[in-house]
N, C-alpha and C positions, 0 to 999 in steps of 0.2 A: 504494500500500500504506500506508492510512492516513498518509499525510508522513510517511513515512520514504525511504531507497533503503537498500537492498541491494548493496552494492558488487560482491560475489563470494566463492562460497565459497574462506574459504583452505586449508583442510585437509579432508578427509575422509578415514577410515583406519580398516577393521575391525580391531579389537584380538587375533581371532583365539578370542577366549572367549564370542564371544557378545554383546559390548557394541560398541558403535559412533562415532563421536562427529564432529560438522560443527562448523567454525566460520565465522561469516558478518562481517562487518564491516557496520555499519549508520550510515546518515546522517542523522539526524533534525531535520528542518525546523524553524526556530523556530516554539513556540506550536504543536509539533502530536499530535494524539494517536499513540499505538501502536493494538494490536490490542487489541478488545475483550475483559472478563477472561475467561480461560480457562483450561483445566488441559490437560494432556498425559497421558494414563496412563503412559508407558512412558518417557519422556524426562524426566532433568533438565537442568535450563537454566541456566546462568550467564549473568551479563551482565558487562561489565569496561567501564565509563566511560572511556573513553580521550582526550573532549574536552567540556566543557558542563559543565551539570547535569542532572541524570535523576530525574523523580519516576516510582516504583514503588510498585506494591500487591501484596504477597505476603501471599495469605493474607490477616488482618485487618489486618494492618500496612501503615499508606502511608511510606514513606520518600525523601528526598531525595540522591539520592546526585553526591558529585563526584569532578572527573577522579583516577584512582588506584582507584576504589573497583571492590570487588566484591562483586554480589548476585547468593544463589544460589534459584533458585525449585524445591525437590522433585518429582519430580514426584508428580500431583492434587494440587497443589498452587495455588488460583487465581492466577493473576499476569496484569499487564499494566503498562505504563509511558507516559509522555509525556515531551516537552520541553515544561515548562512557562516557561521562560526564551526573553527576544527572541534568541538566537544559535544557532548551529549545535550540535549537541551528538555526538557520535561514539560507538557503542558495539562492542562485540565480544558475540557472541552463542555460545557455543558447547551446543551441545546434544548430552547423555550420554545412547546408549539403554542400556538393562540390559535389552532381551531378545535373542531370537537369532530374531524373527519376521521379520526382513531384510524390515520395513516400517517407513519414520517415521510415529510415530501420527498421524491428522490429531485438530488442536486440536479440544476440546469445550469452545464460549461455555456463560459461567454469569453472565455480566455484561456493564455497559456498558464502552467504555473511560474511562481518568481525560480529566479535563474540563479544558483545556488553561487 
């Protein structure tokens, strides 16, 4: 999956109104790309750097983000990310649905991923 792993999801819990929310914990390879950019209609996506650096593109913006930080991608909102850095980088991913269509949307590519 693009150098990353997936560790396992830690949580997953309907809220009971309709909205949803998984969180995954992510390991990403030094020097490796994420997923190509993409938007989610129905899901917003948080990321929480928990070890590394993490370069991200939301929307027009590319940013550098380190351990402590958090970026949030709207959803249709483009985003995608890399470990541009020689080390290990860790993230937490949790993704918010806001419908009550009790499906996770599958990602819609509108771009390449960032370029390690």
């Amino acid at each position: 999956m693009y150098g990353q792993r997936q560790d396992h999801v830690d949580a997953k819990h309907p809220s009971g109104d309709g909205r949803a929310f998984a969180v995954v914990a992510s390991v990403l390879a030094p020097r490796s790309s994420g997923p190509p950019l993409h938007v989610l209609p129905s899901l917003d996506v948080a990321y929480q750097v928990v070890e590394g650096r993490v370069t991200f593109r939301i929307g027009d913006v590319e940013l550098e983000a380190l351990v402590g930080a958090t970026v949030v991608a709207p959803r249709w909102t483009p985003h995608t990310y890399a470990n541009t850095s020689g080390k290990v980088a860790r993230v937490l991913i949790e993704w918010t649905r806001g419908t009550d269509n009790g499906q996770i949307d599958e990602s819609r590519i509108v771009g390449p991923a960032l370029s390690r």
